[in-house]
CHARMM internal coordinates of N, CA and C (Angstrom, degrees):
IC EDIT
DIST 1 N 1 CA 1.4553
DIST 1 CA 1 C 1.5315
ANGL 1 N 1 CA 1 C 107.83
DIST 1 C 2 N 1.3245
ANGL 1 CA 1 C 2 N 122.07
DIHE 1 N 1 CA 1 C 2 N 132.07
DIST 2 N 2 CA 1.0854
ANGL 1 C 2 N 2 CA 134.82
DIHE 1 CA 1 C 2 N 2 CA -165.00
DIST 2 CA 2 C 1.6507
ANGL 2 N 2 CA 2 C 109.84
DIHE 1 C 2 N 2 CA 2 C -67.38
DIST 2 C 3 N 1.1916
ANGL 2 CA 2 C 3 N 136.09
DIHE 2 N 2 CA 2 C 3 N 150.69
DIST 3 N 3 CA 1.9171
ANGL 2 C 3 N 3 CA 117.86
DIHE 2 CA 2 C 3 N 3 CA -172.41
DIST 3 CA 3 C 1.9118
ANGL 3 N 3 CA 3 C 85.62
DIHE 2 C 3 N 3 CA 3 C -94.21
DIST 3 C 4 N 0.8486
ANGL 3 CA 3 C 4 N 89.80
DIHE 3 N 3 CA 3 C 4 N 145.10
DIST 4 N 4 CA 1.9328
ANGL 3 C 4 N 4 CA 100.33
DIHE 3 CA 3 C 4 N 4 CA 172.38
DIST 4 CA 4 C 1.7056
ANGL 4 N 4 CA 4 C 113.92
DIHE 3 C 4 N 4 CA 4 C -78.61
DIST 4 C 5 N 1.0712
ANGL 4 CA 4 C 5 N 103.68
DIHE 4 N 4 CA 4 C 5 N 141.10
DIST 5 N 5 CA 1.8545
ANGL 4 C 5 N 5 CA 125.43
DIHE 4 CA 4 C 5 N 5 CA -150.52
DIST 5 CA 5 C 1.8757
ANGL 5 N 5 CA 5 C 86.35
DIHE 4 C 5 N 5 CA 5 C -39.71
DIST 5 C 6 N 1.8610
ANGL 5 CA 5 C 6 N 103.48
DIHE 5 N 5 CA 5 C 6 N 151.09
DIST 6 N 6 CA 1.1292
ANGL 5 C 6 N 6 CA 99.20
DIHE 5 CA 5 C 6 N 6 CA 149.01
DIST 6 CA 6 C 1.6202
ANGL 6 N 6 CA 6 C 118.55
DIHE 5 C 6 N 6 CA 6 C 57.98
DIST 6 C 7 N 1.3478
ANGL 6 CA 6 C 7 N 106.62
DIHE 6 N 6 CA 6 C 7 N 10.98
DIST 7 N 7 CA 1.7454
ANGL 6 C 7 N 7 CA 113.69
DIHE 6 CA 6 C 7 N 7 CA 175.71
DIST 7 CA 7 C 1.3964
ANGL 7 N 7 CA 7 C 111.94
DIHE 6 C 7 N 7 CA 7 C -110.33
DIST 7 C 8 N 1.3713
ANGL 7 CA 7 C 8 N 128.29
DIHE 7 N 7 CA 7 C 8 N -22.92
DIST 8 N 8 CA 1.6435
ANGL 7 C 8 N 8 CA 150.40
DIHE 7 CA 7 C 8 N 8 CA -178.95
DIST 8 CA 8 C 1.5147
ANGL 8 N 8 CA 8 C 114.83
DIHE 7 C 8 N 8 CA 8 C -135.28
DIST 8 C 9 N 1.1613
ANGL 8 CA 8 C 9 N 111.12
DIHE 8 N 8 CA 8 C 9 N 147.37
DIST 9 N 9 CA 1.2470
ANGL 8 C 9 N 9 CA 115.51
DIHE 8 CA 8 C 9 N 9 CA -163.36
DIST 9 CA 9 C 1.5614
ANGL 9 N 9 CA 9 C 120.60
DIHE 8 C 9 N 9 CA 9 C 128.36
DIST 9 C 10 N 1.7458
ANGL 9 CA 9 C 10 N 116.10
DIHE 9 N 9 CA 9 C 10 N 169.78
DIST 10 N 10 CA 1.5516
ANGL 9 C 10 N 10 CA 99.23
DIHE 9 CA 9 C 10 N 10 CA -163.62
DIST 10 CA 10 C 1.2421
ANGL 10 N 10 CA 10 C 109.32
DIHE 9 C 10 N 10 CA 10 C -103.70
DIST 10 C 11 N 1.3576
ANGL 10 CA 10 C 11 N 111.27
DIHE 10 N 10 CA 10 C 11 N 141.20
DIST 11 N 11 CA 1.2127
ANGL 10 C 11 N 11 CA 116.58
DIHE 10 CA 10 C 11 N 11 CA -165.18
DIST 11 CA 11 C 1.9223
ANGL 11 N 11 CA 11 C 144.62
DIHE 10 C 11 N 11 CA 11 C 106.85
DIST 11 C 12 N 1.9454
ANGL 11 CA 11 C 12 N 68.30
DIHE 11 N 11 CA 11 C 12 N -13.54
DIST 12 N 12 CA 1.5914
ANGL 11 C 12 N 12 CA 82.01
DIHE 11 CA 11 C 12 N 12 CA -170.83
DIST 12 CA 12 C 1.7955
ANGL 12 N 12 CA 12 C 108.40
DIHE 11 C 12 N 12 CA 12 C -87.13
DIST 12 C 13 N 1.2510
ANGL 12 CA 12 C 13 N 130.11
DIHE 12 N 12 CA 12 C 13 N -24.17
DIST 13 N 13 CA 1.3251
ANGL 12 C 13 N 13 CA 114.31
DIHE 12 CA 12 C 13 N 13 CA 173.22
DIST 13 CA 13 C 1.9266
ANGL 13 N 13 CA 13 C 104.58
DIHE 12 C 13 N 13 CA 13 C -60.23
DIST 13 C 14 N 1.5942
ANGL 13 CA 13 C 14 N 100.98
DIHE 13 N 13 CA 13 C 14 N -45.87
DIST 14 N 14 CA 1.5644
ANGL 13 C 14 N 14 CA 84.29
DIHE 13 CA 13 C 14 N 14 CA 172.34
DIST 14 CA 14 C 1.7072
ANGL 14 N 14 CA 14 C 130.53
DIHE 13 C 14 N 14 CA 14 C -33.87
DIST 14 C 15 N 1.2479
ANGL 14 CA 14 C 15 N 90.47
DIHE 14 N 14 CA 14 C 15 N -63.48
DIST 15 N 15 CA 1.7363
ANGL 14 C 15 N 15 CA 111.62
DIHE 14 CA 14 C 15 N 15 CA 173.03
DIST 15 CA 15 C 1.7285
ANGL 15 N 15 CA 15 C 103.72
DIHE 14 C 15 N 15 CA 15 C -35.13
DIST 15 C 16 N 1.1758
ANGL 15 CA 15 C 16 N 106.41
DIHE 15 N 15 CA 15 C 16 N -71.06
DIST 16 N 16 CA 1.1148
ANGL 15 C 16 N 16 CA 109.81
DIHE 15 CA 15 C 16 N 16 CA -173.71
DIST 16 CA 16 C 1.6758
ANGL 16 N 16 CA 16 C 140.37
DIHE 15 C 16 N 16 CA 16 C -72.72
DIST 16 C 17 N 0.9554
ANGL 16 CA 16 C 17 N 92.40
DIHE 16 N 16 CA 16 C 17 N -8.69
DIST 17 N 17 CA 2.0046
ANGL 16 C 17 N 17 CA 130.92
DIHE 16 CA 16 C 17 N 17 CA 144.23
DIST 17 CA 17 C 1.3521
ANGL 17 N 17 CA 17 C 109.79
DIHE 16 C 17 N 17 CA 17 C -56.91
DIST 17 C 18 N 1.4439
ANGL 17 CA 17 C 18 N 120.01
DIHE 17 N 17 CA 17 C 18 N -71.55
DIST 18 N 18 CA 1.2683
ANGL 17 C 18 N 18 CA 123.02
DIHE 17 CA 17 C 18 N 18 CA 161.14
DIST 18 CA 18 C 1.5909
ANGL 18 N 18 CA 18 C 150.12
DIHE 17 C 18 N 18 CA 18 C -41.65
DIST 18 C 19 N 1.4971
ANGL 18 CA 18 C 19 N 95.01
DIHE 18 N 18 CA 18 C 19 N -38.65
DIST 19 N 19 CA 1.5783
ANGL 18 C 19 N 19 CA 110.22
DIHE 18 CA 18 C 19 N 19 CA -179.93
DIST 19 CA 19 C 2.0285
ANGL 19 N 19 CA 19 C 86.13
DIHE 18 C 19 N 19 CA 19 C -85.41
DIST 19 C 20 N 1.0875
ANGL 19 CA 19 C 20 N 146.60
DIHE 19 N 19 CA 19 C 20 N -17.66
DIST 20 N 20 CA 1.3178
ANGL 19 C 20 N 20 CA 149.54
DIHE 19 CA 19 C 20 N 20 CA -177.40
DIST 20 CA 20 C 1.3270
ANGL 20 N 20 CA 20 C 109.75
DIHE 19 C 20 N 20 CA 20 C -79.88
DIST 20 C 21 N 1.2932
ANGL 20 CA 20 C 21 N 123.59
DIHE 20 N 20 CA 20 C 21 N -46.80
DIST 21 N 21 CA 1.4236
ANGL 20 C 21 N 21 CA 136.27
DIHE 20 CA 20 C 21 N 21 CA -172.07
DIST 21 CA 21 C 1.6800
ANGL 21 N 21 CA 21 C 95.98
DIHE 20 C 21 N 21 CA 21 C -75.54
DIST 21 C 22 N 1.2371
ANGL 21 CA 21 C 22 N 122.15
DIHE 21 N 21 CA 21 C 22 N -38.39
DIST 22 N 22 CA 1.2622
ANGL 21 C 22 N 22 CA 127.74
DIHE 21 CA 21 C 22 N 22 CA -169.70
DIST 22 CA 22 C 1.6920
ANGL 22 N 22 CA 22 C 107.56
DIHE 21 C 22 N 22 CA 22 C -77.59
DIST 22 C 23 N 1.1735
ANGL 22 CA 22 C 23 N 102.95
DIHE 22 N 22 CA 22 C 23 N -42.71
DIST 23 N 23 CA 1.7703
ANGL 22 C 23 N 23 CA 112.23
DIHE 22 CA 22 C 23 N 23 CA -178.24
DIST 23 CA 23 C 1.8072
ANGL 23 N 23 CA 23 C 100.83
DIHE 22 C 23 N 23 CA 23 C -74.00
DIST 23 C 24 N 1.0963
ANGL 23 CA 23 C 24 N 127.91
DIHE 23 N 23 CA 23 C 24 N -11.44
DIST 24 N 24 CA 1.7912
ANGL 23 C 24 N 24 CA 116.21
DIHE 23 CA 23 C 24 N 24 CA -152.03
DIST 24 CA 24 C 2.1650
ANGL 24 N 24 CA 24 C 77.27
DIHE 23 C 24 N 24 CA 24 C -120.49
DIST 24 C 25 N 1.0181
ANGL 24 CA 24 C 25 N 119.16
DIHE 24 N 24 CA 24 C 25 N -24.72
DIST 25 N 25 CA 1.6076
ANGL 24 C 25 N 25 CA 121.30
DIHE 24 CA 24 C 25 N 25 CA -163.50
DIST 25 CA 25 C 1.9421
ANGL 25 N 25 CA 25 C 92.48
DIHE 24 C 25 N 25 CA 25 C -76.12
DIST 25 C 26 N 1.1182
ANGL 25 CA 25 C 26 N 135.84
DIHE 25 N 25 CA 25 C 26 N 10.74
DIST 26 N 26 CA 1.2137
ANGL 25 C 26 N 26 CA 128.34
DIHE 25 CA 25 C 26 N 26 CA -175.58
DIST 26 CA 26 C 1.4786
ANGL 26 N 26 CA 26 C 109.61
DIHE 25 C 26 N 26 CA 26 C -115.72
DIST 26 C 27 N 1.8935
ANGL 26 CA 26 C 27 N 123.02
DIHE 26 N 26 CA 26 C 27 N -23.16
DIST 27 N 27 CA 1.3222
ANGL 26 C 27 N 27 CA 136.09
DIHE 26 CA 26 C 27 N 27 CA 164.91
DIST 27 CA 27 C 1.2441
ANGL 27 N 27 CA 27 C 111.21
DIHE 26 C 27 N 27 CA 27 C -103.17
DIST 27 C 28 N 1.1203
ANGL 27 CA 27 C 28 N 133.26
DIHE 27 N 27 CA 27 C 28 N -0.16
DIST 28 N 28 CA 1.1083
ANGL 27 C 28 N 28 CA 123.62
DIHE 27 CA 27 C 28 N 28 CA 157.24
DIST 28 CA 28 C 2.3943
ANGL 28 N 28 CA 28 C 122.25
DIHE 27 C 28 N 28 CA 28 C -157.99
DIST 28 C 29 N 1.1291
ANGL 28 CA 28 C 29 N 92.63
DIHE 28 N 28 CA 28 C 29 N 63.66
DIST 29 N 29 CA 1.5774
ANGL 28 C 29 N 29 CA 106.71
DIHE 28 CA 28 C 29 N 29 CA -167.93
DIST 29 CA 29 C 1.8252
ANGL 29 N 29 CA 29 C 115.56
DIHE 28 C 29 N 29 CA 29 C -48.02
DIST 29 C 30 N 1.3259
ANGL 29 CA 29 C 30 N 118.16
DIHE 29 N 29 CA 29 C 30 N 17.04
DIST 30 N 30 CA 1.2083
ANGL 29 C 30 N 30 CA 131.22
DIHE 29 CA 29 C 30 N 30 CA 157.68
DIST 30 CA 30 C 1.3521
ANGL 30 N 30 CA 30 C 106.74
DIHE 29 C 30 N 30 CA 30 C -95.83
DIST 30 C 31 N 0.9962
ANGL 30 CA 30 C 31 N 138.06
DIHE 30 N 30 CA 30 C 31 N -28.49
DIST 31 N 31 CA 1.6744
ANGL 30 C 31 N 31 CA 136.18
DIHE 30 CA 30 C 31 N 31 CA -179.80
DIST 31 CA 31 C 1.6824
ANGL 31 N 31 CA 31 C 99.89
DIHE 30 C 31 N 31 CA 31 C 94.76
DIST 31 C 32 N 1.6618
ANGL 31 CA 31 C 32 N 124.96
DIHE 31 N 31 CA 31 C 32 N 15.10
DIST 32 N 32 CA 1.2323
ANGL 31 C 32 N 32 CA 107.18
DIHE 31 CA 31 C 32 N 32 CA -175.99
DIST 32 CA 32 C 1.5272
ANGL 32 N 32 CA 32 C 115.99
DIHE 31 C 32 N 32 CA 32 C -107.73
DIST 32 C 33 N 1.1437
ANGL 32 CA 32 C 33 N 128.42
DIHE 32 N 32 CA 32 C 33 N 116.72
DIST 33 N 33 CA 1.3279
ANGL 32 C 33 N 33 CA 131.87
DIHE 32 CA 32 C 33 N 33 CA 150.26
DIST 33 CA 33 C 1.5311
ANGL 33 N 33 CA 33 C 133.58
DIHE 32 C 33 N 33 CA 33 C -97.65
DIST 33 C 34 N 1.6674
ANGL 33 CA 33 C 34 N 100.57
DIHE 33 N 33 CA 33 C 34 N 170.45
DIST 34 N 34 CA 1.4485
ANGL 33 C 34 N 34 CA 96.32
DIHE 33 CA 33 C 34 N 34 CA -169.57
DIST 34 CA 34 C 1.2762
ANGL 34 N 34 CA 34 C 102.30
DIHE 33 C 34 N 34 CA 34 C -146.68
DIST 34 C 35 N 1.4513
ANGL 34 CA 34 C 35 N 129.30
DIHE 34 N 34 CA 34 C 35 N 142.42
DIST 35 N 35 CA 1.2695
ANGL 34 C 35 N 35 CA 133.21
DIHE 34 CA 34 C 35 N 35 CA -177.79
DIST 35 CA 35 C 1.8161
ANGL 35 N 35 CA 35 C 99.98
DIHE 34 C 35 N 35 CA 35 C -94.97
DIST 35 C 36 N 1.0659
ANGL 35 CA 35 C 36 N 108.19
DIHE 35 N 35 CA 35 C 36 N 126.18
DIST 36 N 36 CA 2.0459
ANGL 35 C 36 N 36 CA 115.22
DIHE 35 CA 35 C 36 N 36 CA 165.39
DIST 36 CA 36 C 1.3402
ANGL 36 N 36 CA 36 C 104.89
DIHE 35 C 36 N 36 CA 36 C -90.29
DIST 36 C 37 N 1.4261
ANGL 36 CA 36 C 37 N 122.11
DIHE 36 N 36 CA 36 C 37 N 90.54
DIST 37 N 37 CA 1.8531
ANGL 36 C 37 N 37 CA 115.34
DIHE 36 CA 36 C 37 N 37 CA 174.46
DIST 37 CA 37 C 1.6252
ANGL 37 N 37 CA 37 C 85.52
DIHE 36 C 37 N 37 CA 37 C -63.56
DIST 37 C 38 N 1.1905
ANGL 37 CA 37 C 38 N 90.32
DIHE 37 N 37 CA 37 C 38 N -162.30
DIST 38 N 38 CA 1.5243
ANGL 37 C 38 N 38 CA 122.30
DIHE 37 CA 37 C 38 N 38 CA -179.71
DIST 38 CA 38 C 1.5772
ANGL 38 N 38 CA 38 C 104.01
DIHE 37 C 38 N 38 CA 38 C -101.18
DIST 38 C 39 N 1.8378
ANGL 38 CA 38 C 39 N 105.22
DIHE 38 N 38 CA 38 C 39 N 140.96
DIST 39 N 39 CA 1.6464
ANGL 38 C 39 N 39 CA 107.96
DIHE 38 CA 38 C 39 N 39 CA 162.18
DIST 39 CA 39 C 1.4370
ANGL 39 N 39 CA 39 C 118.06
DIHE 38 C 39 N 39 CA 39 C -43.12
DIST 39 C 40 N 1.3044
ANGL 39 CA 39 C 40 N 111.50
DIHE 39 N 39 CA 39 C 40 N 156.25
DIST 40 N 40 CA 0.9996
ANGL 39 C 40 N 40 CA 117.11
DIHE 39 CA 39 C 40 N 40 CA -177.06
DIST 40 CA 40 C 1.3395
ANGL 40 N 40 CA 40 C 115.00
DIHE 39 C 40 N 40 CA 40 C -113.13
DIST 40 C 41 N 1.2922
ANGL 40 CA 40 C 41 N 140.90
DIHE 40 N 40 CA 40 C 41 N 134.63
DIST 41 N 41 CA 1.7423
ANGL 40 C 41 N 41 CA 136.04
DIHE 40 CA 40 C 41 N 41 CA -159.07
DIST 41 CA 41 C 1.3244
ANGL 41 N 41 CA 41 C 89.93
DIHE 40 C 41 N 41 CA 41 C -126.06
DIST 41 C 42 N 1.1858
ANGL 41 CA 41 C 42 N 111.35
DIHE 41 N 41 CA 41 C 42 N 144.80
DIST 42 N 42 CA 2.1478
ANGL 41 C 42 N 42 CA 134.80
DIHE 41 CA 41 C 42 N 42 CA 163.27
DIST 42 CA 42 C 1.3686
ANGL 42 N 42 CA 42 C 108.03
DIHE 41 C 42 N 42 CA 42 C -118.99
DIST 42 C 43 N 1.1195
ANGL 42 CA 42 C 43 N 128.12
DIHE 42 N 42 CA 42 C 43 N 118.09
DIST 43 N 43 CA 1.6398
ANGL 42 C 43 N 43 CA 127.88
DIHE 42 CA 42 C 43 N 43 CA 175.00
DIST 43 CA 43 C 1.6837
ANGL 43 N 43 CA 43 C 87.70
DIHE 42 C 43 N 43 CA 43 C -141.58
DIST 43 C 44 N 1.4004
ANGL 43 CA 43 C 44 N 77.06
DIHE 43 N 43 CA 43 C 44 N 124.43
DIST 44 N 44 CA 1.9689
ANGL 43 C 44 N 44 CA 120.63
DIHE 43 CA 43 C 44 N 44 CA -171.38
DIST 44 CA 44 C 1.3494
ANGL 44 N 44 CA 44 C 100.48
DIHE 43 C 44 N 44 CA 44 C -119.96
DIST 44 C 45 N 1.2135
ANGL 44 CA 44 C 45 N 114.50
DIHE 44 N 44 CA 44 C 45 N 117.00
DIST 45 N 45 CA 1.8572
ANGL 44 C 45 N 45 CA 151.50
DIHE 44 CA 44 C 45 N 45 CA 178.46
DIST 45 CA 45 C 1.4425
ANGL 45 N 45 CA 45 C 117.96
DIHE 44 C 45 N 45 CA 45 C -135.01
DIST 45 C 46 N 1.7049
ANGL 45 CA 45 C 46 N 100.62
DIHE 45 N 45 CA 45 C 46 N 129.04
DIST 46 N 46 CA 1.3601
ANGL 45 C 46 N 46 CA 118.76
DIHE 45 CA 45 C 46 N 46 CA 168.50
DIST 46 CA 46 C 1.0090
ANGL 46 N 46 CA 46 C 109.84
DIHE 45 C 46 N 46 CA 46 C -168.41
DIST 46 C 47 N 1.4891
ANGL 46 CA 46 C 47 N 121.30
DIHE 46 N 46 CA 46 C 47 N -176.00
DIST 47 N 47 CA 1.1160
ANGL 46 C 47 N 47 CA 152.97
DIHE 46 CA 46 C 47 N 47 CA -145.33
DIST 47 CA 47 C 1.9237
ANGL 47 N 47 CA 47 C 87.75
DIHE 46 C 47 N 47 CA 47 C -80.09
DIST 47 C 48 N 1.5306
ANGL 47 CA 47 C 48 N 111.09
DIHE 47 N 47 CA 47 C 48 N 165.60
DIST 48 N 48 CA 1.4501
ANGL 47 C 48 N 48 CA 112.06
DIHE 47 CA 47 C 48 N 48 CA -177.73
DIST 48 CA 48 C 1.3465
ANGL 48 N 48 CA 48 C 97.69
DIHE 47 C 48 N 48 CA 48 C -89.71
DIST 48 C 49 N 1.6609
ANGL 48 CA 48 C 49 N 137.57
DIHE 48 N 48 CA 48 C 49 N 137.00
DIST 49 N 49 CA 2.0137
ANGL 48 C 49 N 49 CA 105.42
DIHE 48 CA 48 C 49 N 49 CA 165.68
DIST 49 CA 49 C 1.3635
ANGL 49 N 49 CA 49 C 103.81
DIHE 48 C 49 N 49 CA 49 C -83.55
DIST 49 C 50 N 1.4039
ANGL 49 CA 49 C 50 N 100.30
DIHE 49 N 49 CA 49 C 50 N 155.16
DIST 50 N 50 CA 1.5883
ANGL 49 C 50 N 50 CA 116.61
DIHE 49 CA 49 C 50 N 50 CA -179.16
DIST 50 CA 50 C 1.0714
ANGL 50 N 50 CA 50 C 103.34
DIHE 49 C 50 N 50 CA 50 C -46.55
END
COOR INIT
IC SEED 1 N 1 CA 1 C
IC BUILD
């Protein structure tokens, strides 16, 4: 299957690194982001001791 125009080739992850850095530099113009996972829960079970 043929790759579709302009999707492979050299140079293009650069490019596309670039057009990213350029789109994300308008919400946040320090270059800093941050991912929020999710809380994290521990639930601890056993037996009763005698």
């Amino acid at each position: 299957m043929p790759a579709a125009a302009g999707f492979r080739g050299p140079g293009r992850l650069d490019a596309f690194e670039a057009d990213l850095r350029r789109l994300l530099a308008d919400p946040s113009p320090a270059g800093r982001f941050s991912e929020h996972g999710p809380s994290t829960e521990a639930f601890v079970w056993g037996a009763d001791a005698p």
